[in-house]
mmCIF file as gemmi writes it, N, C-alpha and C atoms, coordinates in Angstrom:
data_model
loop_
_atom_site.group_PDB
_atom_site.id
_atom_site.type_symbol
_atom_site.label_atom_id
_atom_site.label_alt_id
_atom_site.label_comp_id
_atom_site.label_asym_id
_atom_site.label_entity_id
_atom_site.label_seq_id
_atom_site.pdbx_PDB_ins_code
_atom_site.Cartn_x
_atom_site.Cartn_y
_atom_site.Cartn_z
_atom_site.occupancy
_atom_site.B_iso_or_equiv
_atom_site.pdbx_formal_charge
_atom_site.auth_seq_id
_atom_site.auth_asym_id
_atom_site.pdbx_PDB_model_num
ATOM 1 N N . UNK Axp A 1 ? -64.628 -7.285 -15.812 1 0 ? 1 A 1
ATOM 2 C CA . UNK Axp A 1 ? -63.601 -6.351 -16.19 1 0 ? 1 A 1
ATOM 3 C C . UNK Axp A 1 ? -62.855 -5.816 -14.965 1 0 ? 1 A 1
ATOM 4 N N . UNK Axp A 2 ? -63.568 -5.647 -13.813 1 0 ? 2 A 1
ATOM 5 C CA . UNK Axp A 2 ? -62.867 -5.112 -12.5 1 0 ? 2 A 1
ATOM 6 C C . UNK Axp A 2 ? -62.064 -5.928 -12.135 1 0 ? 2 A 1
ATOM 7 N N . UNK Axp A 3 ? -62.361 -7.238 -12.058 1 0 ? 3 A 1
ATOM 8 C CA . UNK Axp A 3 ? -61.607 -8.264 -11.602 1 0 ? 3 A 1
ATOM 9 C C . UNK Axp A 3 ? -60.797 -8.935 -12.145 1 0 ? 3 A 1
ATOM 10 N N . UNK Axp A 4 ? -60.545 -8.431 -13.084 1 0 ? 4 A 1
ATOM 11 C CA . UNK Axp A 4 ? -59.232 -8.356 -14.002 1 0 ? 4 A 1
ATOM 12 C C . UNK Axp A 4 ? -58.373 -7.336 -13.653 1 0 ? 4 A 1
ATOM 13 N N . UNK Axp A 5 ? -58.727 -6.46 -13.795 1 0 ? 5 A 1
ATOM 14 C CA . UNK Axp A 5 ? -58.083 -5.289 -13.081 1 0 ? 5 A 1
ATOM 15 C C . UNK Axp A 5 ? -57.226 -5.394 -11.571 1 0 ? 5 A 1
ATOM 16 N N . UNK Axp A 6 ? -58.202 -5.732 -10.964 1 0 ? 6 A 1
ATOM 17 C CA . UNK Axp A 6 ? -57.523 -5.932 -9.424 1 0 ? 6 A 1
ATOM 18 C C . UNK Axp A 6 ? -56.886 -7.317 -9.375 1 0 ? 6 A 1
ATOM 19 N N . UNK Axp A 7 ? -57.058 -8.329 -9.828 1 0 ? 7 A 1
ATOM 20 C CA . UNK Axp A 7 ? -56.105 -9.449 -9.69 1 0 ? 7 A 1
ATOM 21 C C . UNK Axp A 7 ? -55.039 -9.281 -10.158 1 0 ? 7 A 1
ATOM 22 N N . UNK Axp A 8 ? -54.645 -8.304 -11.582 1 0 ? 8 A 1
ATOM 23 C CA . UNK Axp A 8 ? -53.804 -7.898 -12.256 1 0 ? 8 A 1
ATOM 24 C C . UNK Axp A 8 ? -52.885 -6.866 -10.78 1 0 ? 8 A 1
ATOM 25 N N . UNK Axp A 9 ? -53.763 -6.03 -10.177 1 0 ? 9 A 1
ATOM 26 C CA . UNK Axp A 9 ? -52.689 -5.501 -9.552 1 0 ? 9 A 1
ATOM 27 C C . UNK Axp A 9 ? -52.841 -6.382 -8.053 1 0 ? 9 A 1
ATOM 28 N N . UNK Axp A 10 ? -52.974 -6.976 -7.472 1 0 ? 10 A 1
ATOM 29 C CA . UNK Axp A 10 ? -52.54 -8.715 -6.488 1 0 ? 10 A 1
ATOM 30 C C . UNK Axp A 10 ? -51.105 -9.042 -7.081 1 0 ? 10 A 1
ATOM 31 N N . UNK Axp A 11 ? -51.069 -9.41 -8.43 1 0 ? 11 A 1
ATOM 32 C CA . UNK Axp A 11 ? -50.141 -10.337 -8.92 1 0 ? 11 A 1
ATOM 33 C C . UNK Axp A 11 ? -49.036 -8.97 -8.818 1 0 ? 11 A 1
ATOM 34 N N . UNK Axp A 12 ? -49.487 -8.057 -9.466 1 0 ? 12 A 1
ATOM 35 C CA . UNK Axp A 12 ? -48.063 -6.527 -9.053 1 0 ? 12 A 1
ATOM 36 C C . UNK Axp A 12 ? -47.575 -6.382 -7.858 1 0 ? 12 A 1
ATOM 37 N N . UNK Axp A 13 ? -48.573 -6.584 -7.106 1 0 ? 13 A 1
ATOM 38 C CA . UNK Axp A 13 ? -48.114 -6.123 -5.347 1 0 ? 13 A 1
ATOM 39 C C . UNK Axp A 13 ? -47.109 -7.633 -4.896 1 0 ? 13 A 1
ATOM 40 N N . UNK Axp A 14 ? -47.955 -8.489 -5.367 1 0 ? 14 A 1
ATOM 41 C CA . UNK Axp A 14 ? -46.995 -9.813 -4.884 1 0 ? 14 A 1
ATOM 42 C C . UNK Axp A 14 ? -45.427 -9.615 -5.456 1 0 ? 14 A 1
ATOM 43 N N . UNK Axp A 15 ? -45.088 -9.213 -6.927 1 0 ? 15 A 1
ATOM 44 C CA . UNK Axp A 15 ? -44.151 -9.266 -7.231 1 0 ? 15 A 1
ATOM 45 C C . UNK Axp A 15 ? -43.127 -8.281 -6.333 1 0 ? 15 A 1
ATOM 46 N N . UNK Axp A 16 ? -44.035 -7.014 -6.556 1 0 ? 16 A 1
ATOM 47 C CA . UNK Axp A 16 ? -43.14 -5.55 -5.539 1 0 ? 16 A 1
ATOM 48 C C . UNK Axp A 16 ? -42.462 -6.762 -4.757 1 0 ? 16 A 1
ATOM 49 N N . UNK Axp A 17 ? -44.08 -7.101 -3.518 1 0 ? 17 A 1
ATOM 50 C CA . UNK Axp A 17 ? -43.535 -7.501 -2.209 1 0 ? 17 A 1
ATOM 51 C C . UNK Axp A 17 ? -41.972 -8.913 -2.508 1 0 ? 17 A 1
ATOM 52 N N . UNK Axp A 18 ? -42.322 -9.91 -3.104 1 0 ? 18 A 1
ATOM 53 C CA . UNK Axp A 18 ? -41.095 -10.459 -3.093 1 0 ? 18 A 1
ATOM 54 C C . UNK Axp A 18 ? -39.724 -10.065 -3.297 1 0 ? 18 A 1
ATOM 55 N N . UNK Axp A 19 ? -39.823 -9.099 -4.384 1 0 ? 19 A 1
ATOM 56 C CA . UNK Axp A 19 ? -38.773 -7.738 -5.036 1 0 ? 19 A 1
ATOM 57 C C . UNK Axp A 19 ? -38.309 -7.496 -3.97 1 0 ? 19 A 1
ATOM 58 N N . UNK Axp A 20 ? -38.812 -6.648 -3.109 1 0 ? 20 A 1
ATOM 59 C CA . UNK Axp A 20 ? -38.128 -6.061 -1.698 1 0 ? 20 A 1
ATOM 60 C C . UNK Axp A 20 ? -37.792 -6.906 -0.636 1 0 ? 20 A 1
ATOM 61 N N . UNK Axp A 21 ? -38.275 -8.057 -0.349 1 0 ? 21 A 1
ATOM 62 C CA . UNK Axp A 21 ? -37.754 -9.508 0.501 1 0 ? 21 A 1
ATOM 63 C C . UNK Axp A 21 ? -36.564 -9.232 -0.198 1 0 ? 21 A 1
ATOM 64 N N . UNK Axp A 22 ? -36.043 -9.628 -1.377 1 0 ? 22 A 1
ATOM 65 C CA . UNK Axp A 22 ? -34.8 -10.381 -2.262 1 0 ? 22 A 1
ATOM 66 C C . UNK Axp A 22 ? -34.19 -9.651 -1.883 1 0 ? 22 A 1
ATOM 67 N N . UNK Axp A 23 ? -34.47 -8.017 -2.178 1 0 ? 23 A 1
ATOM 68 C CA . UNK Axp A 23 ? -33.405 -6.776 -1.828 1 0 ? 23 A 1
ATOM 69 C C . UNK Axp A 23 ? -32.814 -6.74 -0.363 1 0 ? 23 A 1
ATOM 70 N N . UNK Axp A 24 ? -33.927 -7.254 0.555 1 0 ? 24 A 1
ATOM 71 C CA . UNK Axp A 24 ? -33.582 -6.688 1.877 1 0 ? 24 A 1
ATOM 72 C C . UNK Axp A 24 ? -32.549 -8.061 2.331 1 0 ? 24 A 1
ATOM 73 N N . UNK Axp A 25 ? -32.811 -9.265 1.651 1 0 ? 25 A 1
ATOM 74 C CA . UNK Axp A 25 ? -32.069 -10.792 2.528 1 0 ? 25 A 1
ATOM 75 C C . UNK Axp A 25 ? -30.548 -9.903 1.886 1 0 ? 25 A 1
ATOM 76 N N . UNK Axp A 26 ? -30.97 -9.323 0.527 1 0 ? 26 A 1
ATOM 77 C CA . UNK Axp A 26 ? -29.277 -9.268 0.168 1 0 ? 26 A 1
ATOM 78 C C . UNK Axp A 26 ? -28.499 -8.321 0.895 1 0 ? 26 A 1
ATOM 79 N N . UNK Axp A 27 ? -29.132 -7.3 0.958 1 0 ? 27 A 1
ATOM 80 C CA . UNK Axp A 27 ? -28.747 -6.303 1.556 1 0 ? 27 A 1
ATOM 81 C C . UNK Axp A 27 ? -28.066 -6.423 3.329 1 0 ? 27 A 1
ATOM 82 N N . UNK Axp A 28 ? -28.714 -7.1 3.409 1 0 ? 28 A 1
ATOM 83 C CA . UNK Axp A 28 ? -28.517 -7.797 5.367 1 0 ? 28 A 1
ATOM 84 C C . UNK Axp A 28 ? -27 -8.737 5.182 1 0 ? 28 A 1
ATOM 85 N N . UNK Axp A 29 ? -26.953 -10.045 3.725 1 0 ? 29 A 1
ATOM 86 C CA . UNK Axp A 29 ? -26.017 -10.355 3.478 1 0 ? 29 A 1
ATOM 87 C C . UNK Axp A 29 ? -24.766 -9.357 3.54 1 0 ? 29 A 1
ATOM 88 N N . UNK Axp A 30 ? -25.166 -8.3 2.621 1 0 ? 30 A 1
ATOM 89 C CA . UNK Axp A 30 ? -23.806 -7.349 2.573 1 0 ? 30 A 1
ATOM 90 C C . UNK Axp A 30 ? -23.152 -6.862 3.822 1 0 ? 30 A 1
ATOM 91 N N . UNK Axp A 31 ? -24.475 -6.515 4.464 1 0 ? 31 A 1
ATOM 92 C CA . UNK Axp A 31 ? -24.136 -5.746 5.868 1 0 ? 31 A 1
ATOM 93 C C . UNK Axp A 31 ? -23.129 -6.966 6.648 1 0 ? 31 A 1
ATOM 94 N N . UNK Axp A 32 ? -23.682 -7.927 6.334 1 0 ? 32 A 1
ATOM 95 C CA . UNK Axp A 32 ? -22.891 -9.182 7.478 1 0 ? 32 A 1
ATOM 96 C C . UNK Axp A 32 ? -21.999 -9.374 7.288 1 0 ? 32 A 1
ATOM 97 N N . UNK Axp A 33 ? -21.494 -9.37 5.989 1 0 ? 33 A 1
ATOM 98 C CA . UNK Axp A 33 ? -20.097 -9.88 5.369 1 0 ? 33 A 1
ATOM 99 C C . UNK Axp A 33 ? -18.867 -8.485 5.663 1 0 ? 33 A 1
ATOM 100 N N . UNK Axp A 34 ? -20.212 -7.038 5.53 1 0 ? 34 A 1
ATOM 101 C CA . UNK Axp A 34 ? -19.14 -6.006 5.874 1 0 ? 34 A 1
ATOM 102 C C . UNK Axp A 34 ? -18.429 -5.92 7.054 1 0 ? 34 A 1
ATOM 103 N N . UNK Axp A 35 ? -19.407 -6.234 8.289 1 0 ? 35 A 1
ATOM 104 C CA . UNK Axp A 35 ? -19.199 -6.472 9.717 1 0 ? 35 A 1
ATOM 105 C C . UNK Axp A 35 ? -18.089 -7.349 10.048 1 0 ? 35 A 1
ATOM 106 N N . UNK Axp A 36 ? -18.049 -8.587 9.118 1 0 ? 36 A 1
ATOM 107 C CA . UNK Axp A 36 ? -16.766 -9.363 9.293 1 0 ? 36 A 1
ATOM 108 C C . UNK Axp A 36 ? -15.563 -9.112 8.446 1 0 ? 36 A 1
ATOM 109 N N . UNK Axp A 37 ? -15.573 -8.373 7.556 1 0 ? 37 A 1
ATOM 110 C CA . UNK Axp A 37 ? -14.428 -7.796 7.147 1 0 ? 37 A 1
ATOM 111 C C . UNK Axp A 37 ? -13.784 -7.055 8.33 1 0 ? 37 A 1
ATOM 112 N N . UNK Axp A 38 ? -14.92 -5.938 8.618 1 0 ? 38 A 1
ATOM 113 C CA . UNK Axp A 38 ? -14.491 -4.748 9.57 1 0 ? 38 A 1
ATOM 114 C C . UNK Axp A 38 ? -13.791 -5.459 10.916 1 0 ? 38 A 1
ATOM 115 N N . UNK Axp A 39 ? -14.552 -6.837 11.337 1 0 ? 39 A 1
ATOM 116 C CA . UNK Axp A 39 ? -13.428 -7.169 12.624 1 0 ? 39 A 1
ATOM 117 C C . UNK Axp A 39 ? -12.327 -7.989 12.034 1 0 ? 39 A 1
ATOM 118 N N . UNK Axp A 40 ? -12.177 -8.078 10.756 1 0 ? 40 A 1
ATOM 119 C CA . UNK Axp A 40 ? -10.524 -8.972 10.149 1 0 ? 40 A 1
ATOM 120 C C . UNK Axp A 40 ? -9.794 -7.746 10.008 1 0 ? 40 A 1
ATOM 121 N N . UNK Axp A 41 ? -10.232 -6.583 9.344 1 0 ? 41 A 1
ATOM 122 C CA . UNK Axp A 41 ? -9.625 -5.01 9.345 1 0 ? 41 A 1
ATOM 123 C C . UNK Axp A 41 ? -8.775 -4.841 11.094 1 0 ? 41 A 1
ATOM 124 N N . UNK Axp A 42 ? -9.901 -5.215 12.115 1 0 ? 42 A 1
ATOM 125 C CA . UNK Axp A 42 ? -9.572 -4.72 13.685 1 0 ? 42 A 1
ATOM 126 C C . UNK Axp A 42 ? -8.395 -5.702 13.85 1 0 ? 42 A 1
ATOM 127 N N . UNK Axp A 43 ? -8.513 -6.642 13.825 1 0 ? 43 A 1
ATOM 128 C CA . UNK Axp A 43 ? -7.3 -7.467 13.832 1 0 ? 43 A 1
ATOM 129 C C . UNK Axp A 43 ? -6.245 -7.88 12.842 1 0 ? 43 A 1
ATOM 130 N N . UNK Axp A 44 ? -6.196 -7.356 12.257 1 0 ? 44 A 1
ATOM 131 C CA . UNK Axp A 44 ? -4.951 -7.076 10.993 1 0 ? 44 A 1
ATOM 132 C C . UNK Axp A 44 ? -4.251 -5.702 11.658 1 0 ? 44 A 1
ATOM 133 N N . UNK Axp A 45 ? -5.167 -4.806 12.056 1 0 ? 45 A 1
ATOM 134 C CA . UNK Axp A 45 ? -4.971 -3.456 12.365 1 0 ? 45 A 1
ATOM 135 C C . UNK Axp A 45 ? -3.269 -3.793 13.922 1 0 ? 45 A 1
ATOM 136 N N . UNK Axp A 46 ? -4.162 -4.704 14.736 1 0 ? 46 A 1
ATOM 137 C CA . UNK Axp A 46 ? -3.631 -4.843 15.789 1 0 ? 46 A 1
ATOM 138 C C . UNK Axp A 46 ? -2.346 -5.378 15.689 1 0 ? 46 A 1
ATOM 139 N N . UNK Axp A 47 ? -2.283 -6.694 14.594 1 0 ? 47 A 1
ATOM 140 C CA . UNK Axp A 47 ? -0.672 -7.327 14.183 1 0 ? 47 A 1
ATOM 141 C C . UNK Axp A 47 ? -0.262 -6.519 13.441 1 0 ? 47 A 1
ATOM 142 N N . UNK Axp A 48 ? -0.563 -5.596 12.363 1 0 ? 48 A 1
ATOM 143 C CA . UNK Axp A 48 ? 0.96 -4.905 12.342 1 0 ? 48 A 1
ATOM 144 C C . UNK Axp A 48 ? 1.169 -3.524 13.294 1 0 ? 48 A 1
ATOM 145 N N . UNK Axp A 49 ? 0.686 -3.057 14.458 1 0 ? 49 A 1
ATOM 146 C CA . UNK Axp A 49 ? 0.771 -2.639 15.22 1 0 ? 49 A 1
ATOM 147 C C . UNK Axp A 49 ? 2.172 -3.49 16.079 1 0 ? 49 A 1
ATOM 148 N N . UNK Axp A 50 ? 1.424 -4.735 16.548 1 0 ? 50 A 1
ATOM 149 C CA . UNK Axp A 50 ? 2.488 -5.322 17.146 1 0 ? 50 A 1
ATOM 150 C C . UNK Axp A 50 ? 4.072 -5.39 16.2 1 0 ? 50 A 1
ATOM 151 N N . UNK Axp A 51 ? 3.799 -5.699 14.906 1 0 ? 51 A 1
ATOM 152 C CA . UNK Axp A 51 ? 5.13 -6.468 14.26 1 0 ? 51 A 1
ATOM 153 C C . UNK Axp A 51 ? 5.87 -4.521 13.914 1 0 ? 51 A 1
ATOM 154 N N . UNK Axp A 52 ? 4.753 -3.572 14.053 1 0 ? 52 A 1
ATOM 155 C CA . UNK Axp A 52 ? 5.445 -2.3 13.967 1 0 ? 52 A 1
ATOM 156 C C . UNK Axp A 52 ? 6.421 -2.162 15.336 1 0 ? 52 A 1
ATOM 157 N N . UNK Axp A 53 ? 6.38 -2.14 16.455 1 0 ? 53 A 1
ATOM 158 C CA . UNK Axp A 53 ? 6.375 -2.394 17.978 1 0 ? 53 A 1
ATOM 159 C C . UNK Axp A 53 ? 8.032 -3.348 18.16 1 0 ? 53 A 1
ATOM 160 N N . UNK Axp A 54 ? 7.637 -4.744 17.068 1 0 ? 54 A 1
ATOM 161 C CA . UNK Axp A 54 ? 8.715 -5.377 17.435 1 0 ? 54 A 1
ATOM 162 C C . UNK Axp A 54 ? 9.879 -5.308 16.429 1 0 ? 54 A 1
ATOM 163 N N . UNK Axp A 55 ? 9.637 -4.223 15.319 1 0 ? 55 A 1
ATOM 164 C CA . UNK Axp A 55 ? 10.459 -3.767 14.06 1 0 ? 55 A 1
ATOM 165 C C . UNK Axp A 55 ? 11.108 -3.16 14.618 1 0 ? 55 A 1
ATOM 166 N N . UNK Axp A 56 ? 10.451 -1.713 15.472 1 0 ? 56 A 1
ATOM 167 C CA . UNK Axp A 56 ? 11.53 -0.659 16.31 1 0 ? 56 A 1
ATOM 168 C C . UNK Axp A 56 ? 12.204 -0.832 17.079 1 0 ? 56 A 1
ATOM 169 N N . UNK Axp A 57 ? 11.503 -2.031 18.359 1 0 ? 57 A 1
ATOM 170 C CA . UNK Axp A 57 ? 12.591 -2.963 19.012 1 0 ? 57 A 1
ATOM 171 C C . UNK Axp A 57 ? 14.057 -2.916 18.848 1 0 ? 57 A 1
ATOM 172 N N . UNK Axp A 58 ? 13.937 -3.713 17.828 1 0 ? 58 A 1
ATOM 173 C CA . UNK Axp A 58 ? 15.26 -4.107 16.9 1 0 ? 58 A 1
ATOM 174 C C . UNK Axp A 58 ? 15.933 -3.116 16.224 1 0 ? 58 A 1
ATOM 175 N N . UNK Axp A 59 ? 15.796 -1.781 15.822 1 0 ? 59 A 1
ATOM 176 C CA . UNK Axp A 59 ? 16.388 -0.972 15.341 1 0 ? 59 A 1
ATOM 177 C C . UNK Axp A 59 ? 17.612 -0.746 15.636 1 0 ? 59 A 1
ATOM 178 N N . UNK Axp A 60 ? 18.13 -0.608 16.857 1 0 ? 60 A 1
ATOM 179 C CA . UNK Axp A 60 ? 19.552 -0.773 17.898 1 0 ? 60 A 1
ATOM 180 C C . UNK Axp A 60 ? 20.077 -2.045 17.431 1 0 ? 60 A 1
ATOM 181 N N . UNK Axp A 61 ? 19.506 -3.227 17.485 1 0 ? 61 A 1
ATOM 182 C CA . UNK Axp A 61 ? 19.931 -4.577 16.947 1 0 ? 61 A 1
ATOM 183 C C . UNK Axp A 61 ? 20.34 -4.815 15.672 1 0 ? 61 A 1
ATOM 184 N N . UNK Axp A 62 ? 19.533 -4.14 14.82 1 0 ? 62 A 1
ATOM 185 C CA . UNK Axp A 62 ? 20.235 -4.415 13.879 1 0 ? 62 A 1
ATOM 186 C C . UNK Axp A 62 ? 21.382 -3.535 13.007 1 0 ? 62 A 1
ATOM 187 N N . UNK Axp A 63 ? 21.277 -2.524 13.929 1 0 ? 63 A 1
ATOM 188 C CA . UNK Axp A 63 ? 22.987 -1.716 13.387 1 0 ? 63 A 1
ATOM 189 C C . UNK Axp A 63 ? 24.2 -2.386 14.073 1 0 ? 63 A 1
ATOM 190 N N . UNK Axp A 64 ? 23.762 -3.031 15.325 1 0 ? 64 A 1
ATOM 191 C CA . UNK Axp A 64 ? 25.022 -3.762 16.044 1 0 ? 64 A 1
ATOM 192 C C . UNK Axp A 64 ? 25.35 -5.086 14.733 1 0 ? 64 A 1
ATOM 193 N N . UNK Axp A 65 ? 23.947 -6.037 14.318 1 0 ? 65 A 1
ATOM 194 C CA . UNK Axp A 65 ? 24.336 -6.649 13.552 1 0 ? 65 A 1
ATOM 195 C C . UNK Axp A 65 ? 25.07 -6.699 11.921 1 0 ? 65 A 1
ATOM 196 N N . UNK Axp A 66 ? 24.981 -5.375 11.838 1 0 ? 66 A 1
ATOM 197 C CA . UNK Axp A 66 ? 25.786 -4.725 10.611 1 0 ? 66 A 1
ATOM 198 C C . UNK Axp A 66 ? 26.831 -4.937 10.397 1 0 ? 66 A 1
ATOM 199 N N . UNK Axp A 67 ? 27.091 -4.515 12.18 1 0 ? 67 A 1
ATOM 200 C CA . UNK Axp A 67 ? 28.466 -3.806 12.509 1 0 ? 67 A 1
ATOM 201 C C . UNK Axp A 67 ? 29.345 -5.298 12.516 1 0 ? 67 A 1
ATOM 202 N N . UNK Axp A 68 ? 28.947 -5.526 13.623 1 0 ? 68 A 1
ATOM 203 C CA . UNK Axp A 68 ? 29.887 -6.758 13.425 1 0 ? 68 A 1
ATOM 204 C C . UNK Axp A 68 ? 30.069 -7.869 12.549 1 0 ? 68 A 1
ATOM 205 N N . UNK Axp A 69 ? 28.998 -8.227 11.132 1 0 ? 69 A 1
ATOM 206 C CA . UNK Axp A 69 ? 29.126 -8.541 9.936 1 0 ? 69 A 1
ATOM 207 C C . UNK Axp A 69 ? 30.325 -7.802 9.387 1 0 ? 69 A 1
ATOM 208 N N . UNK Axp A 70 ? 30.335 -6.352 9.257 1 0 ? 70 A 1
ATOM 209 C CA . UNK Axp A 70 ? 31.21 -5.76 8.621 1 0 ? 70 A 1
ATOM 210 C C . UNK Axp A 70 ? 32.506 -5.889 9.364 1 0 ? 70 A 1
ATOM 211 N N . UNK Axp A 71 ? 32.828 -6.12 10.737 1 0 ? 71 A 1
ATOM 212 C CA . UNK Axp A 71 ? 34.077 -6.718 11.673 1 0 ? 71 A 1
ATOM 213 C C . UNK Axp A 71 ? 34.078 -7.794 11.167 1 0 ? 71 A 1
ATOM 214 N N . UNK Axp A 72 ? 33.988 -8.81 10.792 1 0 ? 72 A 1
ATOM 215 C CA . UNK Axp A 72 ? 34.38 -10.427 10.555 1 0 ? 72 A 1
ATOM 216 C C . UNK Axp A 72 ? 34.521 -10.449 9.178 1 0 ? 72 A 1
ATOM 217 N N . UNK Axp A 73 ? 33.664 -9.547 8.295 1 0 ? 73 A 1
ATOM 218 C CA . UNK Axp A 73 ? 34.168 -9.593 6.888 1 0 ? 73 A 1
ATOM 219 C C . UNK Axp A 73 ? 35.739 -9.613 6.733 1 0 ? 73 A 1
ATOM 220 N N . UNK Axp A 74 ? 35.875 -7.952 7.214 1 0 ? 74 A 1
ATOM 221 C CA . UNK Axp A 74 ? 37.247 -7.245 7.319 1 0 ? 74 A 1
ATOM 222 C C . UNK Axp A 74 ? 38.313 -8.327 7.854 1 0 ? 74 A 1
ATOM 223 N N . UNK Axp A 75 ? 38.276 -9.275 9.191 1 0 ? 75 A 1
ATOM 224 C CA . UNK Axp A 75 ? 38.915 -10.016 9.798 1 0 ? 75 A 1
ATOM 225 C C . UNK Axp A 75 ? 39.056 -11.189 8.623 1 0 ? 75 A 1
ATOM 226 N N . UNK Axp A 76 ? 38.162 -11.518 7.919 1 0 ? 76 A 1
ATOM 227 C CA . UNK Axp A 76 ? 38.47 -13.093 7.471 1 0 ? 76 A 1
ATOM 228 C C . UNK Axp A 76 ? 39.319 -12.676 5.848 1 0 ? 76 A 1
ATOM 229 N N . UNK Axp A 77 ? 39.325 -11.513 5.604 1 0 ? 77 A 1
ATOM 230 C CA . UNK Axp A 77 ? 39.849 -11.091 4.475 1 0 ? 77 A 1
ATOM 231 C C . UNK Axp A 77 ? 41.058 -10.439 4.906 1 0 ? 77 A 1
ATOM 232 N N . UNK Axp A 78 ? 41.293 -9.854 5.8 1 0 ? 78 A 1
ATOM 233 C CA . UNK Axp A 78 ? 43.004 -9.91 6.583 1 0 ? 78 A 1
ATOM 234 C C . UNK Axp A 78 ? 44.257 -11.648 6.738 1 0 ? 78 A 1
ATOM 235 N N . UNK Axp A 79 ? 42.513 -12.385 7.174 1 0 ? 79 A 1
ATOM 236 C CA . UNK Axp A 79 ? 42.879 -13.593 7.5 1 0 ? 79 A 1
ATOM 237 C C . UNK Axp A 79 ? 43.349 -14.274 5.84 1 0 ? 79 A 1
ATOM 238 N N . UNK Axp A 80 ? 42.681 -14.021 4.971 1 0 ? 80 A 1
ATOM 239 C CA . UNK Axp A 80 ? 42.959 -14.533 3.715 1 0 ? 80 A 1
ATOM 240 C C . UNK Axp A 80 ? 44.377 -13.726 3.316 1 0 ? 80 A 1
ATOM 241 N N . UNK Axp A 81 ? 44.615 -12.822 3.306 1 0 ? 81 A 1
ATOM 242 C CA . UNK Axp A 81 ? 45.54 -12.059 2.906 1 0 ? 81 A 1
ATOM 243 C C . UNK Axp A 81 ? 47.048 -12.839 3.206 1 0 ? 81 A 1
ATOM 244 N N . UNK Axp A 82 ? 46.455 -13.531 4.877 1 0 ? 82 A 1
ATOM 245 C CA . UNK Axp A 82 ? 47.642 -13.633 5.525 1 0 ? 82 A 1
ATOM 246 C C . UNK Axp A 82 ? 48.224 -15.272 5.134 1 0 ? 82 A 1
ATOM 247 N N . UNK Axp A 83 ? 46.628 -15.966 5.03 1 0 ? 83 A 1
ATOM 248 C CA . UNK Axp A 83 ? 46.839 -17.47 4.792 1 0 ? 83 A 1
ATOM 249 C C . UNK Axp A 83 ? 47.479 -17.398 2.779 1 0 ? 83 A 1
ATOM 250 N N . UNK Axp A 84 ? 47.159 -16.263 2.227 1 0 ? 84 A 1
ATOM 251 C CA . UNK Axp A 84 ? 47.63 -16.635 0.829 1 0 ? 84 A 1
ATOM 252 C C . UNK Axp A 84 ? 49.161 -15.945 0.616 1 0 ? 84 A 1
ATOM 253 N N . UNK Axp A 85 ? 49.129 -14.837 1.3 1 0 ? 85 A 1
ATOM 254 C CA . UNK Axp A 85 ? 50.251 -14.459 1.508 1 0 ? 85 A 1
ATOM 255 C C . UNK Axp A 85 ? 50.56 -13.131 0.394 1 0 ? 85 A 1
ATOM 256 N N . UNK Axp A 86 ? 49.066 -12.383 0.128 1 0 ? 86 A 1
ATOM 257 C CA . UNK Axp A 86 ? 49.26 -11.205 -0.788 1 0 ? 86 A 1
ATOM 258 C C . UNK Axp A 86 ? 48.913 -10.127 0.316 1 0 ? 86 A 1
């Protein structure tokens, strides 16, 4: 009868113990996969840093390029005016 008893709890402890292996491989998985998110986060972080950097750059650039879109519009529609003759 004892030894029913205690083999009964062998076979419990074995299960615990594998139980907590499974938990801990997964758990280490998570951690690893978080770690490599966190350095794709660090470097995502850094390019739009840069493409922020080379947006403001251009801020001056692209009102000049406005500008003179809106000069050649004006010119080629003078120019039409003149080639149709209204």
């Amino acid at each position: 009868m004892f030894a029913a008893t205690y083999s009964d709890w062998y076979i419990g402890m074995a299960i615990a113990f594998f139980t907590i292996v499974v938990v801990v491989i997964i758990v280490a998985v998570i951690l690893t996969m978080a770690a490599r998110i966190g350095d794709q986060a660090a470097a995502a972080d850094v390019g739009v840093d840069t493409v922020r950097a080379q947006t403001t750059s251009l801020a001056d650039g692209v009102d000049r390029v406005n500008d003179s879109a809106v000069r050649i519009l004006h010119m080629a529609r003078t120019l039409r005016k003149v080639a149709v003759g209204k």
